[in-house]
C-alpha positions in Angstrom: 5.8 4.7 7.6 5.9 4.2 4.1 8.1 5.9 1.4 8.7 8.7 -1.1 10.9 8.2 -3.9 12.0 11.8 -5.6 10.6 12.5 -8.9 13.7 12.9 -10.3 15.0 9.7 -9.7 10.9 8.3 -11.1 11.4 9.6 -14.2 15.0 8.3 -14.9 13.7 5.2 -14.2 10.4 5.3 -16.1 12.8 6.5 -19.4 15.0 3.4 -18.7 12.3 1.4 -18.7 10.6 2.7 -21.9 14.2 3.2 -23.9 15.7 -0.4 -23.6 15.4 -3.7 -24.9 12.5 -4.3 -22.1 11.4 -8.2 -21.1 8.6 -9.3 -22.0 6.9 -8.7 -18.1 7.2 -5.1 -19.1 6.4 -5.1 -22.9 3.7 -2.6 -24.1 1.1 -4.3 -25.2 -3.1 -2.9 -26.1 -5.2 -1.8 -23.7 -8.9 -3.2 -24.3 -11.0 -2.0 -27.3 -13.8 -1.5 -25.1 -14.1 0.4 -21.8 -14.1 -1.2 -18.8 -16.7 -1.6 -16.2 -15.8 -2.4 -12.2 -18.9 -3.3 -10.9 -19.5 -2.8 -7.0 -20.6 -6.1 -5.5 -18.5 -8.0 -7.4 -14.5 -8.8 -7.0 -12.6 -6.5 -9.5 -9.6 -9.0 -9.5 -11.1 -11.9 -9.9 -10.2 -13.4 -14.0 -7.3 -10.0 -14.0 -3.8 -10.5 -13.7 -2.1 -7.9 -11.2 0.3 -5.7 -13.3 3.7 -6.2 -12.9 4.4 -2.2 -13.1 7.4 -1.5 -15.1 8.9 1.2 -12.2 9.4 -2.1 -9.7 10.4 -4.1 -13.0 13.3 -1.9 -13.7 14.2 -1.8 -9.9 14.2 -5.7 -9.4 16.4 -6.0 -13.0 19.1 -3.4 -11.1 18.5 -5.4 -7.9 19.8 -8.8 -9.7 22.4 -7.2 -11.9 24.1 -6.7 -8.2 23.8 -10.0 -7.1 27.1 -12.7 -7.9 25.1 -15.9 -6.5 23.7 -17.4 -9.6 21.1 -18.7 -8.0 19.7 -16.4 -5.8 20.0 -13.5 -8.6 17.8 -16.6 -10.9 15.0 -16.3 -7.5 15.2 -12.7 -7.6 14.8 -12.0 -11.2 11.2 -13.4 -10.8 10.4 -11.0 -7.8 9.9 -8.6 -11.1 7.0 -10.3 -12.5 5.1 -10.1 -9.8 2.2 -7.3 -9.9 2.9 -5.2 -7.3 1.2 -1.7 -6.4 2.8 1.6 -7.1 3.0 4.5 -4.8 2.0 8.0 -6.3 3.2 10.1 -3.6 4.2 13.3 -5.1 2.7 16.0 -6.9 5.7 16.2 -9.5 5.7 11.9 -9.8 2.4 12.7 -11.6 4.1 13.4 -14.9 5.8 9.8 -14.4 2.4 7.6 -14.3 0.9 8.4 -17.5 3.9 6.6 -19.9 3.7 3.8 -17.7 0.0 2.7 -17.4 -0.2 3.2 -21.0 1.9 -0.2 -20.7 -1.3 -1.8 -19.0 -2.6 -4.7 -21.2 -6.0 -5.3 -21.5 -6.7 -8.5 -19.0 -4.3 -6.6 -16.1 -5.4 -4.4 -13.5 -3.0 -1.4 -12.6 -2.1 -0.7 -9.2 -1.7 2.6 -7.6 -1.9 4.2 -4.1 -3.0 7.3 -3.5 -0.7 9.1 -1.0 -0.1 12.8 -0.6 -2.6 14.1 2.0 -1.5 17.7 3.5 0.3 17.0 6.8 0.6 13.0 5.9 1.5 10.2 8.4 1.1 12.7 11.4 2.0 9.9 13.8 5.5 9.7 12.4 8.8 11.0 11.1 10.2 8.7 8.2 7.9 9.8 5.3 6.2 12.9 6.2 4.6 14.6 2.9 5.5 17.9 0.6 2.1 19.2 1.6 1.9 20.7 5.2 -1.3 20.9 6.9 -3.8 23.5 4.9 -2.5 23.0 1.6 -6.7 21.2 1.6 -7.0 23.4 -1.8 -3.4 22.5 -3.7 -4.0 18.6 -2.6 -7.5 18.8 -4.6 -6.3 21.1 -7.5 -2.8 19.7 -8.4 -2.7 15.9 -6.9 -6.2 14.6 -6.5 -7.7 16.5 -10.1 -4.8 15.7 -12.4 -5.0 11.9 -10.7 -8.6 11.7 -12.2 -7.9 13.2 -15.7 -5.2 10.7 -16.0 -7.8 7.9 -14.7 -10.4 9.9 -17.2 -8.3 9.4 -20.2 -8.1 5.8 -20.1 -11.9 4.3 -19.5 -10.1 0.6 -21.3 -7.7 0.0 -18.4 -8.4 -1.3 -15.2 -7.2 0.5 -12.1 -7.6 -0.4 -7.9 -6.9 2.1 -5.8 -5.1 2.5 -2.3 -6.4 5.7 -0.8 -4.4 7.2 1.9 -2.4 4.7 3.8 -2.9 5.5 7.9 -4.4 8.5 7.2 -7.8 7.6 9.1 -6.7 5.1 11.0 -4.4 7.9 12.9 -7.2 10.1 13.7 -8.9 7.1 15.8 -5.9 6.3 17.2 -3.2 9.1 17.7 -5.9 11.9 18.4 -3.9 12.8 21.0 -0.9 13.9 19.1 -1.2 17.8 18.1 0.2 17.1 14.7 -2.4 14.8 13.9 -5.2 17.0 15.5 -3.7 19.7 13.4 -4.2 17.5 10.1 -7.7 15.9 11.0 -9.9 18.3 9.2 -7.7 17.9 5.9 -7.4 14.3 6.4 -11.1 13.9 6.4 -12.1 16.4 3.6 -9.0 15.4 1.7 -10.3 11.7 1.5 -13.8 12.4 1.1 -13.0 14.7 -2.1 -10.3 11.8 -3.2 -13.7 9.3 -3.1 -15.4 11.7 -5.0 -13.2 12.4 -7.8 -12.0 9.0 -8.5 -15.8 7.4 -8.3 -14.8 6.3 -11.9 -16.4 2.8 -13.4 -13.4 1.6 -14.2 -12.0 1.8 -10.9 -12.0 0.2 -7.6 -11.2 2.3 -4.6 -10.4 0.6 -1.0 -9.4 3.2 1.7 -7.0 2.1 4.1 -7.9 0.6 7.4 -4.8 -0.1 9.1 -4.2 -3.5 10.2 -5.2 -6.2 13.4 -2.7 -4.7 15.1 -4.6 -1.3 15.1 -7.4 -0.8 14.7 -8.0 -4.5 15.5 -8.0 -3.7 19.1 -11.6 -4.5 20.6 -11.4 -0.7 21.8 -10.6 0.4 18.3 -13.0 -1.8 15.8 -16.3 0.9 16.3 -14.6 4.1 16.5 -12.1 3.1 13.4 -15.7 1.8 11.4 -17.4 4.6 12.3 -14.2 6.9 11.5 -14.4 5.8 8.0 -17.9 5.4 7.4 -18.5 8.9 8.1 -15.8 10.1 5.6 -17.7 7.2 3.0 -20.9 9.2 3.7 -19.4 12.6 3.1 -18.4 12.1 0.0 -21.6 11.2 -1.3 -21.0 6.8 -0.6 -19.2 6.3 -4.2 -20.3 2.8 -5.6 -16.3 2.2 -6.4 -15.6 2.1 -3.5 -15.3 -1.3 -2.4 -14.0 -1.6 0.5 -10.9 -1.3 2.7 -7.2 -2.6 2.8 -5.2 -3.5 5.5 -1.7 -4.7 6.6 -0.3 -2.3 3.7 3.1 -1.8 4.1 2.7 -4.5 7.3 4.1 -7.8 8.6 0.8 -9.1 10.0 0.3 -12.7 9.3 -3.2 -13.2 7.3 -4.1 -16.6 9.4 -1.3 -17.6 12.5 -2.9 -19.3 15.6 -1.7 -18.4 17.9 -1.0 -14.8 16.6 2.2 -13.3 17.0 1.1 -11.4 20.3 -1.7 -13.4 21.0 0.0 -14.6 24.1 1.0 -11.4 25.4 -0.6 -9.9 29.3 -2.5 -7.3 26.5 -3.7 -9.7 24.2 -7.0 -10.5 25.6 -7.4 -7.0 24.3 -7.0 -7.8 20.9 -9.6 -10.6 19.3 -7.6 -9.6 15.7 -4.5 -11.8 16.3 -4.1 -12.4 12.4 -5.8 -10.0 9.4 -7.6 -13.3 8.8 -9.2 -12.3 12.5 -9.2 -8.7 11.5 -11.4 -9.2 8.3 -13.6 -11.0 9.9 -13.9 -7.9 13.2 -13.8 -5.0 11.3 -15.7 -6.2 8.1 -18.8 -6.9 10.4 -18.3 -3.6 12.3 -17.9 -1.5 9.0 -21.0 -3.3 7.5 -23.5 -2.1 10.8 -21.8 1.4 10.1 -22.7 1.9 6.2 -19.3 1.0 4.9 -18.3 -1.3 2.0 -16.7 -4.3 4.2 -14.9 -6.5 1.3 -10.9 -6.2 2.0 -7.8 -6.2 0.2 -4.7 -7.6 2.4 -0.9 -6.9 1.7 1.0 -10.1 1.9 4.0 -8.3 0.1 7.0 -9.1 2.7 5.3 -11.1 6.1 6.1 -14.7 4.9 8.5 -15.2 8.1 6.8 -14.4 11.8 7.6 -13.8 15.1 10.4 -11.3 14.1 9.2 -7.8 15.8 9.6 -7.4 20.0 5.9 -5.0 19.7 3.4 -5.1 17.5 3.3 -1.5 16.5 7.1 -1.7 15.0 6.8 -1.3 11.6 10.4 -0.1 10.4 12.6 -2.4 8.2 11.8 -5.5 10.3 15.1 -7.8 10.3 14.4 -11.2 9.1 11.7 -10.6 6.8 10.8 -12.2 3.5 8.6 -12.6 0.9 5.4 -13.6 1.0 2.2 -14.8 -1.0 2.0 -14.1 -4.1 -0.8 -11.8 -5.4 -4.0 -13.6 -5.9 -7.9 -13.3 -6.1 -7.9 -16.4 -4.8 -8.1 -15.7 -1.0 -10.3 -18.3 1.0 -12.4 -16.1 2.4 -15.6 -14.3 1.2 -14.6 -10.6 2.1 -11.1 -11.1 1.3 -11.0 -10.1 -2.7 -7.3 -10.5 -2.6 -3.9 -10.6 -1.5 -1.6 -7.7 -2.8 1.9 -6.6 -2.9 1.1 -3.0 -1.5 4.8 -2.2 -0.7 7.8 -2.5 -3.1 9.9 -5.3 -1.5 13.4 -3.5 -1.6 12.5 0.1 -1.1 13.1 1.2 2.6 10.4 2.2 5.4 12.7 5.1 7.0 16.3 5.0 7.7 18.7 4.0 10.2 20.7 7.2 10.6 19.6 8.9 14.0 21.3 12.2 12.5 18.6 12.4 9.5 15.9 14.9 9.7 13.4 12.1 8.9 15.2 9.5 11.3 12.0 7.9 13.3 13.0 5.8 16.4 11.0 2.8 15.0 13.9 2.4 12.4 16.8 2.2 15.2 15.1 -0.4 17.4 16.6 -3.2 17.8 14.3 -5.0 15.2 14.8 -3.1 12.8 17.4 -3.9 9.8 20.0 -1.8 9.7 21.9 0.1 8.4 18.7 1.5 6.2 18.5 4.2 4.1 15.9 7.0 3.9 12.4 6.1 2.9 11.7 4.7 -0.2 15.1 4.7 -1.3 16.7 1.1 -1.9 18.2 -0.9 0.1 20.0 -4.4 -1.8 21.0 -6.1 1.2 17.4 -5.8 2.6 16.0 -7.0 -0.4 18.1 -10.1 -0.9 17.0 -10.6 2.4 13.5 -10.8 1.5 14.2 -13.1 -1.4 16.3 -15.6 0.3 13.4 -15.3 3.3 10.4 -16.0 1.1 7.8 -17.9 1.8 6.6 -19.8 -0.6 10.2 -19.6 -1.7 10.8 -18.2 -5.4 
């Protein structure tokens, strides 16, 4: 459901970045003098700016240099300035990440999402991991270890952590699937160990928790709590963690009334029409379980509703754009912000039904097409989501 970019093509980039005449969104600039302290209870965005990473930077300047309309390459060009999270999903894109948080200035929190568990999104096709289910030991030892001597070295940045988009949320719900049966134990002990490891106080970890559409169901809000509060537990409850986030990667709408399926025969079902709803369910259900309840929500590309035919389609969804910027200013007491979890421009899953990671969510007919493979650009989906933004750039 999300995306893996190759290494290869990481690096590259990364050198780019670091070996041109850079803007100044991307400049180096120092780091604090003094180490940072996160502390749990408190918002770790409020008074930071969210780091516009270099990686999406460079991708966004490559994005406009394609682009002949004047003034729709002008609204893109400021799509790079936006802080937006970066995906660490890879053992080898590990080398990649030091050279660019260096970057980090002091005042700006780095972004990253932890992302490589062994047998990863077992409910689907489109970005299935490198590690297959039992590789428990190499997942701790070369991705999870090297993750928390990079965090180690550098006690003046900021960082908030993504850990493990769907992982969890697929064992509440997709327990019936023998590939994500097969991956529960490593999903669990994989997470737990990640919590542990990166317990660091100048970090602040929020697991992922799906979205309203998931484990927002009224049948899903205990089991998903209780799903994640045990995993909390096992690792010992780490004070950095802080929470959850949800919609990563989604196209829920954070407040829409009536929700997008709230009409629907099934959505008496659902009391979560909006993540606004969803906060409000699943925060109170994770606080009775043990669980640190404060969320972060992705409002990266759902400016524009009503576009999907079900709510669980999550591929490339046509008609998409923008949507609010990043901001610790939220409205709501458990909301500490809005984020940009998932690179606007950089595909869910492609459109070829040949592929060997084609999933059937990214040939329905809501789906934009055609689409390459996951996490690999796609222009003409990305000027979509500029010229669709809401607020408009």
């Amino acid at each position: 459901m999300k995306y893996s970019l190759t290494a290869t093509a990481l690096a590259a980039l990364a050198t780019t970045v670091m070996a041109a005449p850079a803007p100044s969104r991307i400049e180096a600039r120092a780091a604090c003098s003094t180490a940072v302290t996160l502390k749990s209870g408190t918002n770790p965005f409020k008074g930071q700016k969210f780091w516009a990473n270099p990686y999406y930077a460079a991708e966004v300047d490559a994005a406009v240099a394609a682009i002949s309309d004047e003034s729709l390459a002008a609204s893109a060009a400021k799509v790079g300035e936006v802080g937006t999270f970066m995906w660490i999903d890879t053992i080898d894109k590990l080398s990649t990440i030091p050279d660019l948080i260096d970057q980090v200035p002091c005042g700006e929190i780095a972004q990253l999402v932890v992302y490589d568990l062994p047998g990863r999104d077992c409910a689907a096709k489109a970005s299935n991991g490198e590690l297959p289910v039992g590789s428990l030991d190499r997942y701790k030892s070369e991705y999870i270890d090297p993750i928390r001597a990079m965090l180690l070295a550098r006690p003046n940045t900021a960082f908030a952590l993504i850990i493990e988009p769907d992982s969890l949320p697929n064992l509440v719900t997709n327990a019936d699937l023998t590939t994500c049966q097969d991956s529960a134990s490593g999903y669990k002990d994989g997470v737990a160990y990640a919590l542990k490891q990166l317990n660091l106080p100048n970090v602040a970890m929020y697991v992922d928790a799906g979205h309203g559409g998931w484990l927002g169901w009224n049948d899903n809000v205990k089991p998903g709590a209780a799903m994640l509060a045990s995993v909390y537990k096992a690792a010992g409850s780490p004070k950095q963690v802080f929470g959850v986030s949800s919609n990563i990667a989604g196209w829920n709408a954070w407040s829409k009334s009536p929700g997008e399926f709230e009409n629907d025969p099934d959505g008496q079902y659902n009391k979560a029409q909006d993540e606004k709803r969803y906060v409000s369910l699943f925060g109170a259900a994770l606080k009775s379980a043990g669980h640190p309840n404060h969320f972060i929500v992705d409002t990266g590309r759902n400016g524009v509703q009503d576009l999907r035919e079900e709510w669980g389609d999550w591929c490339n969804v046509n008609g998409a754009g923008f949507g609010v910027r990043p901001t610790a200013t939220t409205g709501d007491s458990l909301t500490d912000a809005f984020v940009w979890g998932k690179p606007g421009g950089e595909s869910d899953g492609t459109s070829d039904s040949s592929a060997d990671r084609y999933d059937s969510f990214c040939g329905k007919p809501d789906a934009f097409t055609p689409s390459p493979e996951a996490g690999a650009w796609s222009q003409e989906y990305f000027e979509m989501l500029v010229k669709n933004a809401v607020p408009a750039f």
